[in-house]
N, C-alpha and C positions, 0 to 999 in steps of 0.2 A: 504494500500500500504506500503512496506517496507521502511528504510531509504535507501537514495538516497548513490551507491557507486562511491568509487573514481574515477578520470578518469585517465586514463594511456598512454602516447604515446611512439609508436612502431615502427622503421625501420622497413618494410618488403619489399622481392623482390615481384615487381607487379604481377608477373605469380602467386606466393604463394595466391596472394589476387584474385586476378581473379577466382581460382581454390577455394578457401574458398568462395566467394560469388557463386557461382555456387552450391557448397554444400545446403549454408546458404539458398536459393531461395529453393531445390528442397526440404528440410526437415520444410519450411514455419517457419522459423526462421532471425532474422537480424544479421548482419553480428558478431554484439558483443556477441550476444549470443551463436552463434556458435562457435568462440574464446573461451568465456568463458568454456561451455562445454567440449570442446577439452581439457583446459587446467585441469580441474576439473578430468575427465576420467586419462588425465595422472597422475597427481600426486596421485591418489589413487592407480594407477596399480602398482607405486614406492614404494607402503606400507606406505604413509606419511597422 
């Protein structure tokens, strides 16, 4: 198992999370991971 990452909290509006957990269920993923992925995808499409 890998080392354990940081943990980070976040303002979001509820709709934004509703609609993420929604994703997160249908791709059999938890909610952080799907966050996490989202943000991973973005920043590489920014060339970083």
């Amino acid at each position: 198992m890998g080392a354990e990452k940081p943990v980070y909290s976040f303002r979001l509006n509820p709709e934004l999370v509703d609609a993420l957990k929604v994703l997160a269920k249908e791709q059999n993923r938890n909610l952080s991971n799907l966050v996490e992925t989202i943000l991973i995808e973005y920043v590489k499409k920014q060339g970083n």
